[in-house]
Backbone as CSV, one residue per row, in Angstrom:
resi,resn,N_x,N_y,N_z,CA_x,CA_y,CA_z,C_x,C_y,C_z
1,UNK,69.605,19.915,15.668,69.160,19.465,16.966,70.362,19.222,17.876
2,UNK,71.407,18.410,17.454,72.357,18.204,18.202,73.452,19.776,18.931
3,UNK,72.893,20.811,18.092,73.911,22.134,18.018,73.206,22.652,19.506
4,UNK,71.596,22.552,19.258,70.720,23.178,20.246,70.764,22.140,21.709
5,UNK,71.133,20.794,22.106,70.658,20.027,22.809,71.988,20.346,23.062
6,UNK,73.666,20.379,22.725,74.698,20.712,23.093,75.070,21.860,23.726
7,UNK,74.090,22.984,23.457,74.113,24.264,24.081,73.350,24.128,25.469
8,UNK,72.437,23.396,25.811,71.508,23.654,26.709,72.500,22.207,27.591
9,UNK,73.407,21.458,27.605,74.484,20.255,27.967,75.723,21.735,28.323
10,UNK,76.398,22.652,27.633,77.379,23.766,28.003,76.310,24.674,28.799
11,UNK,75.359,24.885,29.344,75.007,25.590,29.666,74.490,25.169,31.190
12,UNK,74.663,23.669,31.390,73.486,23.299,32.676,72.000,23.094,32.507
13,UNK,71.704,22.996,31.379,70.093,23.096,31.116,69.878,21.735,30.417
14,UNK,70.435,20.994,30.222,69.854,19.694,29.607,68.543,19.340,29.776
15,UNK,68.034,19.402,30.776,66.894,18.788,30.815,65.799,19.561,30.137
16,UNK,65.779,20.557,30.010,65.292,21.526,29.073,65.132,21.190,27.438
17,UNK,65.656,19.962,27.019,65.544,19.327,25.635,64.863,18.228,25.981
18,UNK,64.166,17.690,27.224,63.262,17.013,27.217,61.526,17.060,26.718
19,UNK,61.422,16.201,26.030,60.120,16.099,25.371,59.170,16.755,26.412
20,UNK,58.494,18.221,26.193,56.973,18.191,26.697,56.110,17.860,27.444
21,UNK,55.979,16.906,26.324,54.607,15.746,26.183,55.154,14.761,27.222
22,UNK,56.061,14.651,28.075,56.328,13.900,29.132,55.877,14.432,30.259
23,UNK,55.605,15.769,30.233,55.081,17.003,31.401,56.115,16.194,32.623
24,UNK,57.119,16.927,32.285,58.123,16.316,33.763,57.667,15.100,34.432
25,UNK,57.044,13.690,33.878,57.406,12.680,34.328,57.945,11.804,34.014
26,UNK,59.210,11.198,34.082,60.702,11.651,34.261,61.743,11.266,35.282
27,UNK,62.285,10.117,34.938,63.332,10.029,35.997,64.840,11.326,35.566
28,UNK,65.485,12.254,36.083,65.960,13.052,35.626,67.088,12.517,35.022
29,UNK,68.399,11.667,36.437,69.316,10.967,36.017,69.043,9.816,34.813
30,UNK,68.200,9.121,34.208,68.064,8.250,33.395,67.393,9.239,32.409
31,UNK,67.077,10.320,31.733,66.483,11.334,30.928,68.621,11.906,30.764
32,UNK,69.038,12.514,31.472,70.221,13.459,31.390,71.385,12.222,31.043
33,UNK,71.282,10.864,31.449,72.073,9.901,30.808,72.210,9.729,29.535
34,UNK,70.924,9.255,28.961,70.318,9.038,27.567,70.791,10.598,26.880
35,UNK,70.406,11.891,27.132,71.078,12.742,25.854,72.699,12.929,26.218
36,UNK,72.892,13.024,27.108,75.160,12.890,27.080,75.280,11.724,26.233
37,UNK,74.338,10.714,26.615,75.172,9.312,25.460,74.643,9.379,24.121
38,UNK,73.663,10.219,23.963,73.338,10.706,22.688,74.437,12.167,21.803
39,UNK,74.570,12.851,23.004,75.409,13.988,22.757,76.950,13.144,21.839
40,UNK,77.611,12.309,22.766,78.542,11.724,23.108,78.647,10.643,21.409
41,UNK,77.475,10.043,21.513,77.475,9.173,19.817,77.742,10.253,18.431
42,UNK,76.912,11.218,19.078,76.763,12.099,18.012,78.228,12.878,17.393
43,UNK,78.917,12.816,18.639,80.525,14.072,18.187,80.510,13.804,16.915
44,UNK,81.228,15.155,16.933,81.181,15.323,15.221,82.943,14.761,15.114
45,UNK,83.943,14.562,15.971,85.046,13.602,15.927,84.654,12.353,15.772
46,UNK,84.933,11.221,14.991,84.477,10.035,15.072,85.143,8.837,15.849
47,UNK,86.374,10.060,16.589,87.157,8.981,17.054,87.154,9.428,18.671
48,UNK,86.359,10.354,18.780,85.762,10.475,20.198,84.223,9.944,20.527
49,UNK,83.380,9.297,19.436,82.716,8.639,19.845,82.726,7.214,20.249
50,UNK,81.862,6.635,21.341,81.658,5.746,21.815,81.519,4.222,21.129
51,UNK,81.597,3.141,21.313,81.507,1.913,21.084,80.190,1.923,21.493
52,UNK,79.621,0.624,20.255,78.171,0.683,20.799,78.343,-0.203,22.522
53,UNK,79.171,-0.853,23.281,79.522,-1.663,23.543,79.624,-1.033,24.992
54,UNK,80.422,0.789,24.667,80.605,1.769,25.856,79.411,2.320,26.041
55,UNK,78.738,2.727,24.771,77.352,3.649,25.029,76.159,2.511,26.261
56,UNK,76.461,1.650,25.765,75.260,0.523,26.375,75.914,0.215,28.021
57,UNK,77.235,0.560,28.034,77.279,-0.006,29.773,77.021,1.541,30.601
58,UNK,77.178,2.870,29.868,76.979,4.176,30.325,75.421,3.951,30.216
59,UNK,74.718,3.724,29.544,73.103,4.036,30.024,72.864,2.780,30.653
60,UNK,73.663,1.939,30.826,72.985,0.978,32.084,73.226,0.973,33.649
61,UNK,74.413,2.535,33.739,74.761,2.960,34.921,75.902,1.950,35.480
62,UNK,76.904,1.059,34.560,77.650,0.557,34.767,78.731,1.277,34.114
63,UNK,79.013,2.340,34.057,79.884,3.046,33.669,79.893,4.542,33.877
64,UNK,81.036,5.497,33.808,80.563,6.804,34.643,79.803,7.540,33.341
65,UNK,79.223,8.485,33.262,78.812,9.602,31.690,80.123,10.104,31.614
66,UNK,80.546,10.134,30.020,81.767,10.844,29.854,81.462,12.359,30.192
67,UNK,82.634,12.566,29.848,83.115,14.471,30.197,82.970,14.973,28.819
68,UNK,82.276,15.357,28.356,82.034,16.212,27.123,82.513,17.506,27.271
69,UNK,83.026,18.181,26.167,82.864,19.754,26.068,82.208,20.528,26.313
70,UNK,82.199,21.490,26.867,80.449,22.221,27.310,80.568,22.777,25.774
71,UNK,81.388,23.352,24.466,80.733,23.517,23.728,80.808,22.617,22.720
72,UNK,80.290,22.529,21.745,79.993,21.623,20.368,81.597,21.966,19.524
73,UNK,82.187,20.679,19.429,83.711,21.076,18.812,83.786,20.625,17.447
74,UNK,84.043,21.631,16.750,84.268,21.942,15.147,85.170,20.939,14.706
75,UNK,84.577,19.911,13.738,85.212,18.879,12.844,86.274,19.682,12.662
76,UNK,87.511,18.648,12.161,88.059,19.095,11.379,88.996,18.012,10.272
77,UNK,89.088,18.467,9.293,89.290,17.215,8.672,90.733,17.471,7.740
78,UNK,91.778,16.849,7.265,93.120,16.456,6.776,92.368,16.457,5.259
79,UNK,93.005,17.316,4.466,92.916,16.987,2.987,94.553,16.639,2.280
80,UNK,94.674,15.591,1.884,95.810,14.984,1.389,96.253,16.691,0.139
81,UNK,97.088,16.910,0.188,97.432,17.875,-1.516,97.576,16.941,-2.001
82,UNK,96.972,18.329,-3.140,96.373,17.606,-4.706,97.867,17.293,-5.352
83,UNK,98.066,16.668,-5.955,99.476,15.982,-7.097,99.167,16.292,-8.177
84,UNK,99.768,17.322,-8.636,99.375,18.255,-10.251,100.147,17.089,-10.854
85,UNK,101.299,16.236,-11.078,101.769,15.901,-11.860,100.949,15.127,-13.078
């Protein structure tokens, strides 16, 4: 979900991962807030995600929406070498 809701966030289409069953009613800016700060919790970096502390003043519109990647950025992770000794 997050791969597909990140593509349609790089693409300009966010709102397009909105539920249906809402039939476009919908504040847009408070709908497109909520998935960037969802996008944004979700990074797959853990040290580019948010404080619960930042996420909560960004959906209360006391803070700007971060700048995300338009695409979904590939973990990557440090493996210590192995010590044959």
């Amino acid at each position: 979900m997050v791969e597909w809701v990140w593509d349609l966030y790089g693409t300009g289409n966010l709102l397009e991962a909105a539920d249906p069953k809402l039939c476009s009613d919908y504040n847009e800016p408070e709908i497109e807030c909520l998935m960037i700060v969802g996008l944004w919790c979700a990074h797959p970096d853990n040290n580019f995600r948010p404080s619960i502390k930042e996420a909560i003043h960004v959906l209360n519109f006391e803070a700007q929406l971060p700048q995300l990647p338009s695409e979904l950025p590939v973990a990557t992770y440090y493996a210590p070498p192995l010590s044959l000794a």
